[in-house]
C-alpha positions in Angstrom: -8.8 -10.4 -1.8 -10.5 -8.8 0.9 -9.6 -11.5 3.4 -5.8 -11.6 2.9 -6.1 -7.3 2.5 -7.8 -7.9 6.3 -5.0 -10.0 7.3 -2.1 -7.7 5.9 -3.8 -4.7 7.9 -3.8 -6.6 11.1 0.4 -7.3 10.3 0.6 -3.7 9.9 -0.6 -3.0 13.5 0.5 -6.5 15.1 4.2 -6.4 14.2 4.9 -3.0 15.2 2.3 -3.1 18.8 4.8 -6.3 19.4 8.3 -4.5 18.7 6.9 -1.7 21.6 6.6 -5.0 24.0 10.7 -5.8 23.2 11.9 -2.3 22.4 10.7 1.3 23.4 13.4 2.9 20.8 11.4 5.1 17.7 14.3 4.2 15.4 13.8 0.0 16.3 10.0 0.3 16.2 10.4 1.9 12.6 12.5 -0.8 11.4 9.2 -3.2 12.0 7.0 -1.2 9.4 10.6 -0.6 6.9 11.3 -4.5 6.6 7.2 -5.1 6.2 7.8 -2.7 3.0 11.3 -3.0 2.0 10.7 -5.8 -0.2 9.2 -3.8 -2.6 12.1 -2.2 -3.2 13.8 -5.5 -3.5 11.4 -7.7 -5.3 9.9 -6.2 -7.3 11.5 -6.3 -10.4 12.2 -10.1 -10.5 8.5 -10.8 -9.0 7.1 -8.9 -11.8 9.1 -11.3 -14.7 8.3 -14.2 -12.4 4.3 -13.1 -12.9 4.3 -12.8 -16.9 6.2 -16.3 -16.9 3.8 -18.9 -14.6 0.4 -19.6 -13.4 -1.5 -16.3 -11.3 -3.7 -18.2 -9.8 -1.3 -20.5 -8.2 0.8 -17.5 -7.5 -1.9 -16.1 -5.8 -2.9 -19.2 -3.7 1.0 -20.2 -2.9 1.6 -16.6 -1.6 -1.3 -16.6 1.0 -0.2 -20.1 2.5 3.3 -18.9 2.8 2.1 -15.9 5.0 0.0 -18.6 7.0 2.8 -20.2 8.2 4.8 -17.1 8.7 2.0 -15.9 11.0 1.6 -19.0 12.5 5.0 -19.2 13.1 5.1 -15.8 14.9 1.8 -16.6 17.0 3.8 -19.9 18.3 6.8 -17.8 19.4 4.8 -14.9 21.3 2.7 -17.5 22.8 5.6 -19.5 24.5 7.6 -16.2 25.4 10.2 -16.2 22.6 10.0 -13.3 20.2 13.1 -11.4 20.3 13.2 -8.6 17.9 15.3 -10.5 15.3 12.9 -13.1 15.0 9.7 -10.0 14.8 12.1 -8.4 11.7 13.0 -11.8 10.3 8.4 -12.5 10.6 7.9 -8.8 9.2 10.6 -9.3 6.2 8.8 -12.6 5.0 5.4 -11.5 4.7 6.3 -8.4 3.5 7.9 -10.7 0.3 5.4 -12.7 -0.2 3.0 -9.8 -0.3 4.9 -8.3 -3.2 4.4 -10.8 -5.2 0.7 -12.0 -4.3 0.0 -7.9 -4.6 1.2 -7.2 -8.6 -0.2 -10.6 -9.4 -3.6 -9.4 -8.4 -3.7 -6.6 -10.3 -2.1 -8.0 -13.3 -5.0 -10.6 -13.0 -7.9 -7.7 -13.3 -8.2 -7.1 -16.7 -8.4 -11.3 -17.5 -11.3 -11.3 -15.5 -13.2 -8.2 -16.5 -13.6 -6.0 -20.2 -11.8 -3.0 -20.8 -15.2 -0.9 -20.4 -15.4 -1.8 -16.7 -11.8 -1.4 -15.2 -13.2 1.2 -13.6 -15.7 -0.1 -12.3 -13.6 -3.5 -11.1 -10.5 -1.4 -9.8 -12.8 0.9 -7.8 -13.8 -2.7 -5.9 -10.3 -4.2 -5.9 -9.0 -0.8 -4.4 -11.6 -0.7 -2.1 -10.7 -4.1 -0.7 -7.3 -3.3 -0.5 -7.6 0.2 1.6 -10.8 -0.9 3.6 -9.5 -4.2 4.7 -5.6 -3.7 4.6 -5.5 0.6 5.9 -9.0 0.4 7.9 -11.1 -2.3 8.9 -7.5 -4.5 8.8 -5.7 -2.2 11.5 -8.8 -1.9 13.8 -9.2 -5.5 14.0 -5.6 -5.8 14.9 -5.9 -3.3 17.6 -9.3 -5.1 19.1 -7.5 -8.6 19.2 -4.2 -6.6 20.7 -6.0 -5.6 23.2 -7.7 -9.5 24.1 -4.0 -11.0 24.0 -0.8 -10.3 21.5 -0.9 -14.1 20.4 -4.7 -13.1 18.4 -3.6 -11.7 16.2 -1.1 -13.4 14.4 -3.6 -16.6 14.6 -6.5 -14.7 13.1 -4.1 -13.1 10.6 -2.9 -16.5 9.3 -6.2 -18.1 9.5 -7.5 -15.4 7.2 -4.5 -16.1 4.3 -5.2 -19.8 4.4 -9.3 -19.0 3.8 -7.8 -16.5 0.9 -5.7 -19.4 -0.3 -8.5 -21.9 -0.6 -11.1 -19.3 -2.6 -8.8 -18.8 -5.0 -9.7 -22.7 -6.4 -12.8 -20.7 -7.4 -11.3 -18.5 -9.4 -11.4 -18.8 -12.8 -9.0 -16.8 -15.6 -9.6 -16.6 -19.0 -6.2 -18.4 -20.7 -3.3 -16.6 -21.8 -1.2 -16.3 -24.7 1.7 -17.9 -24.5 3.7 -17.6 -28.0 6.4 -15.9 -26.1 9.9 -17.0 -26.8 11.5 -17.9 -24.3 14.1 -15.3 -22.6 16.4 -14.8 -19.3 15.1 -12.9 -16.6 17.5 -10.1 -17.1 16.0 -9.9 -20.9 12.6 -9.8 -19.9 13.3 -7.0 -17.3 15.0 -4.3 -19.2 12.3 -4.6 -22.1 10.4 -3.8 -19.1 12.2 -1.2 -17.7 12.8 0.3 -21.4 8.5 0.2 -21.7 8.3 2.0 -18.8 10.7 5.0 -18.9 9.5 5.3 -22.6 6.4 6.1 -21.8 6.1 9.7 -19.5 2.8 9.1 -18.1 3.8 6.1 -16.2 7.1 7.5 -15.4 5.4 10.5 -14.0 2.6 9.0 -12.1 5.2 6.0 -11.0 7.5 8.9 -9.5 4.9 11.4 -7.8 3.1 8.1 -6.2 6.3 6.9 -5.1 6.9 10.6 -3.2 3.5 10.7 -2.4 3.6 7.3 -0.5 7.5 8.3 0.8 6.0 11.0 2.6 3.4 8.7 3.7 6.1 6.8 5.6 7.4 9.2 7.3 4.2 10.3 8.8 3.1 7.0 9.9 6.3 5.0 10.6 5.7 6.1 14.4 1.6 6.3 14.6 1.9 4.0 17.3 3.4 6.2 19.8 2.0 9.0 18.1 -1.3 7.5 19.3 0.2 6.2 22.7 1.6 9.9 23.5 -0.3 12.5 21.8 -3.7 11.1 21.9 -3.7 8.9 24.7 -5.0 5.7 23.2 -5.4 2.3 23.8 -4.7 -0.5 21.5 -8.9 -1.1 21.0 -9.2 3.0 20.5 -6.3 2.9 18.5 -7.4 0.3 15.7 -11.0 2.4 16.1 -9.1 5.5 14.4 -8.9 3.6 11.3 -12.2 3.2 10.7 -13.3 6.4 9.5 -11.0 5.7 7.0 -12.5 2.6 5.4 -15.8 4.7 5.2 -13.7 7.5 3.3 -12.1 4.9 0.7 -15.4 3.1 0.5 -17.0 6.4 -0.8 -13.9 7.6 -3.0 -14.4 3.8 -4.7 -18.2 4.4 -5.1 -17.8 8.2 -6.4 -14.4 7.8 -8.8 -16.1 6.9 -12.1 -19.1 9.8 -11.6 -16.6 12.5 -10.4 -14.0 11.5 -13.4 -16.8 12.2 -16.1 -17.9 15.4 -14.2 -14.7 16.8 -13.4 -12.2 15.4 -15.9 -9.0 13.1 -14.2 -6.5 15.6 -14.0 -8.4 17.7 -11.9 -9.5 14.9 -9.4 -5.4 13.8 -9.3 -4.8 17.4 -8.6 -7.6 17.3 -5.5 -5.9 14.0 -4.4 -3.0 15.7 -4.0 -3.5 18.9 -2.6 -6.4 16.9 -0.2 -3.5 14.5 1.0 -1.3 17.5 2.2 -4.0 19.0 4.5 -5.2 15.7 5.9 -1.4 14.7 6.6 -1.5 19.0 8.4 -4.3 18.5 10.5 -3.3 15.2 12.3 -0.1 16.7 12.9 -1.4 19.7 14.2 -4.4 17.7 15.9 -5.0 16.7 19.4 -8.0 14.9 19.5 -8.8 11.6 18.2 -12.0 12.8 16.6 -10.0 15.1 14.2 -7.4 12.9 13.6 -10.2 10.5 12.5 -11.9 13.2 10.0 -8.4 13.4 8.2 -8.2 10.0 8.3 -11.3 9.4 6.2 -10.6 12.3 3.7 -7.2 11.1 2.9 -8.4 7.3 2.4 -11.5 8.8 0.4 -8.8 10.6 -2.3 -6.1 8.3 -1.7 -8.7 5.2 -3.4 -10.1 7.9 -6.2 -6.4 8.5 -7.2 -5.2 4.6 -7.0 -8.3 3.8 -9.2 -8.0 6.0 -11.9 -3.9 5.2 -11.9 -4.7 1.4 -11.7 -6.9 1.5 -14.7 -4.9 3.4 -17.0 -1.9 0.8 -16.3 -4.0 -1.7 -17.3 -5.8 0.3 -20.1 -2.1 1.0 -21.9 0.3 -1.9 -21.3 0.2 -4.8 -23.5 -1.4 -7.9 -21.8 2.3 -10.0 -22.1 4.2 -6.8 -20.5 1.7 -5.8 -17.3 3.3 -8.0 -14.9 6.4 -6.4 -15.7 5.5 -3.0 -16.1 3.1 -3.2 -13.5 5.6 -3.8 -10.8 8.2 -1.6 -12.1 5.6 1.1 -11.1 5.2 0.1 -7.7 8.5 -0.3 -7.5 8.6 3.1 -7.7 5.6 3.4 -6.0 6.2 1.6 -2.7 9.9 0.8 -2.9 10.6 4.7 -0.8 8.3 3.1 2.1 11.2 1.3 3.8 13.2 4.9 3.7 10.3 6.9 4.4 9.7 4.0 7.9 13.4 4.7 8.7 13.4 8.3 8.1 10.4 8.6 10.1 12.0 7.1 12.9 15.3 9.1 12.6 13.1 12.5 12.3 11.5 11.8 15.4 14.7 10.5 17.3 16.7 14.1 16.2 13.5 16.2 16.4 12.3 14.8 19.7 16.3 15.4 21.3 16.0 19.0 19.9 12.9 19.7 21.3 10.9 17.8 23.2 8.8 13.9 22.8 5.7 15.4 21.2 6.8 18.3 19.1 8.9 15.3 17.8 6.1 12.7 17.2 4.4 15.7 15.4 7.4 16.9 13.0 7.1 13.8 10.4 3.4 14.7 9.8 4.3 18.2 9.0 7.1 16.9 6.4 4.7 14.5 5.1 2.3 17.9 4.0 5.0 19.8 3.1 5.9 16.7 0.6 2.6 16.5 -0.8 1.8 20.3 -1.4 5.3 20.5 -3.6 3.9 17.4 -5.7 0.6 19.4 -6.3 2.4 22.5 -7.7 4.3 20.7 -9.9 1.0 18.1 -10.9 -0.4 21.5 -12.4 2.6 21.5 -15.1 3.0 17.3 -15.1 -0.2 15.7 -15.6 -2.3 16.2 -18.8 -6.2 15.9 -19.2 -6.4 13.9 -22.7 -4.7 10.3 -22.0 -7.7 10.1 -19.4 -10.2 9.5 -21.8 -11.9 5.7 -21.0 -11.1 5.2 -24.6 -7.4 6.1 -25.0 -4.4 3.2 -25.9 -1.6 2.9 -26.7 0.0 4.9 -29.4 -2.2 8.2 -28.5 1.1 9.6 -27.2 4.1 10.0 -28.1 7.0 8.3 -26.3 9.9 10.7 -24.9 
C-alpha cells in the first residue's frame, strides 16, 4: 500500500507541475487535479458492486499495473517532446480510475485480514500509508525528481505501482462467502444505496467528509502557483512543504486510539473539524513557508485521527457482503465534490484575481476553504452523537431513519 500511496502522491504534483510547462491559465491547471479526482464521482458506484462480485487481490494487483503503463506511457511522451494537454488530462483521467477502484478495494480488504478488536489499530496504519506516502512524503518526492528532470517522475511513479503489483502475490485473504444469488449490477447498487441512506450516521459522516474534502479542493486546486507566487518556491522546496505533513498524520495515526478512549469520538471529530478550519486560515493568511508548513502538519495530524475513526466504524457496522458497496457509496460522497471543488478553485481564483489583484486571488480559495469547515463544526455539535462510538457497537444499536 505504501508504495502505490507514494506513487499516487508523486501524480498529484507531477500532472499538475507538467500542465504549468503547456498552459499558464489557473482554470486549465485545475482541470489536471479535477480529472485526477473526478472519477470518484463517476465510478464509484459500479466499482463498489464490481468489488463485492470478484477477487480483491487481483483487483488490487490489476489496478497497480494499469497505472504502470499509464505512467509509463506519460514519461515516454514528455521525454520525446509530445505531451499536449489533452494527452496530460487523458494520463490524469486514467489513473485517477484505476485508483478508485484499487482505493475502496483496499479498505474493503481490512477487516479480512485483521479482527474486529484491532481495526483501529490496522486503519490507524493503513491511513497512515495513505496520507504519509500519497499527501506527504508522495508530493515531496515528486517535487525533488521535478526538479532533476520532468520525465522522473512519471518513471519512478510507475516503477513504484508495478513493485505494489508484485507484493500483493504475498498477500493472503481469509476466503469469503459466496452464497450470494446472483443479481444485476443495478440490483446490487440500490440495496446499497438503500443501506446507506437508511442508516444516518453514514449519511452524516458521508455528507460533512464530502464538504469537508470539497472545501479541501478548492484550497488546494491552485497550490502550485500558490507556492510559485506567494511563497516563492521551487519545485524541490515545494514538495519539502509537504513533509511536515507526513510527521502530523504519522502522530494523529499513532495517538487516535489513546485520544478516542480519553476524550470520547465525538469530541475528537469535533477538534478535526474546528482544527481543519484554522489550518486552511493560516496558510491563507500566511506568507512564509515555515507557517504554511506548521498548518500543514496540524491539518494531516486531525485529518488521519478523523479518517481512522470514520474508517473503522464503516467497517465495524456494514455487513461483510455489503462493504464494497457501501463503502464506496460513502466516498462517493466523500471524494466525488473533489473534481468541483479543483474547478471551483480555479474559477475563484480566475474571478477573484481579475477583481483584485494575482495574490489576493491565490489567497481567496483558502479563506472559503475555512469558512467551509467552521460551518461544518457548528452543525457537528447538533449532528454527531457520542454512543455509536463505542469499540463494541453493531449494527442494530440504532435505529434507522
Amino acid at each position: 500500500m505504501f508504495l502505490a500511496n507514494l506513487a499516487s502522491g508523486i501524480s498529484s504534483v507531477a500532472f499538475p507541475w507538467l500542465a504549468t510547462s503547456v498552459t499558464d491559465s489557473a482554470l486549465l491547471i485545475s482541470g489536471v487535479a479535477m480529472l485526477l479526482e473526478l472519477p470518484w464521482l463517476l465510478a464509484s458506484l459500479p466499482a463498489g458492486v464490481l468489488i463485492d462480485r470478484t477477487n480483491h487481490r487481483w483487483t488490487l494487483g490489476l489496478t497497480h499495473l494499469f497505472r504502470a503503463l499509464v505512467a509509463g506511457g506519460i514519461a515516454l511522451a514528455v521525454a520525446t517532446g509530445s505531451a499536449p494537454l489533452a494527452l496530460i488530462y487523458t494520463a490524469a483521467f486514467l489513473i485517477g480510475s484505476a485508483t478508485v477502484l484499487n482505493e475502496n478495494t483496499s479498505q474493503v480488504v481490512v477487516p479480512r485480514l485483521v479482527p474486529s478488536s484491532l481495526l483501529e489499530r490496522a486503519n490507524g496504519l493503513l491511513v497512515m500509508t495513505d496520507t504519509v506516502g500519497g499527501l506527504f512524503i508522495g508530493p515531496w518526492l515528486g517535487g525533488l525528481l521535478l526538479g532533476t528532470s520532468l520525465v522522473l517522475p512519471f518513471l519512478f511513479e510507475g516503477g513504484l505501482f508495478v513493485l505494489s503489483a508484485g507484493l500483493m502475490l504475498l498477500v493472503v485473504l481469509a476466503p469469503r462467502e459466496r452464497d450470494r444469488p446472483q443479481r444485476t449490477m443495478r440490483s446490487d447498487m440500490v440495496e446499497g444505496l438503500r443501506y446507506f441512506w437508511r442508516h444516518p450516521t453514514l449519511r452524516t459522516l458521508g455528507l460533512f467528509l464530502g464538504l469537508l474534502n470539497l472545501s479541501s479542493a478548492i484550497a488546494l486546486s491552485t497550490q502550485v502557483l500558490f507556492a510559485q507566487t506567494i511563497l516563492g518556491l521551487d519545485a524541490t522546496r515545494f514538495g519539502l512543504l509537504f513533509l511536515a505533513g507526513g510527521i502530523g498524520a504519522m502522530l494523529g495515526a499513532w495517538l487516535t486510539s489513546t485520544l478516542e478512549r480519553r476524550l470520547g469520538a465525538r469530541r475528537i471529530l469535533l477538534v478535526s473539524l474546528a482544527g481543519n478550519a484554522l489550518s486552511s486560515l493560516l496558510i491563507g493568511l500566511a506568507s512564509s513557508a515555515v507557517v504554511v508548513a506548521f498548518a500543514i502538519a496540524v491539518g494531516g495530524m486531525l485529518s488521519t485521527i478523523w479518517n481512522v475513526l470514520t474508517v473503522s466504524y464503516r467497517q465495524r457496522v456494514v455487513p461483510e457482503e455489503m462493504l464494497g458497496r457501501v463503502n464506496s457509496i460513502y466516498r462517493l460522497l466523500a471524494w466525488g465534490p473533489l473534481p468541483l471543488g479543483s474547478l471551483l478553485g480555479g474559477l475563484i481564483v480566475t474571478v477573484s484575481g481579475a477583481l483584485t489583484n494575482k495574490e489576493l486571488g491565490l489567497r481567496t480559495p483558502l479563506l472559503i476553504a475555512a469558512l467551509i469547515a467552521m460551518a461544518l463544526t457548528v452543525f457537528g455539535v447538533t449532528r454527531l452523537r457520542e454512543g455509536i462510538w463505542s469499540p463494541n457497537y453493531r449494527v442494530g444499536e440504532e435505529k434507522s431513519s
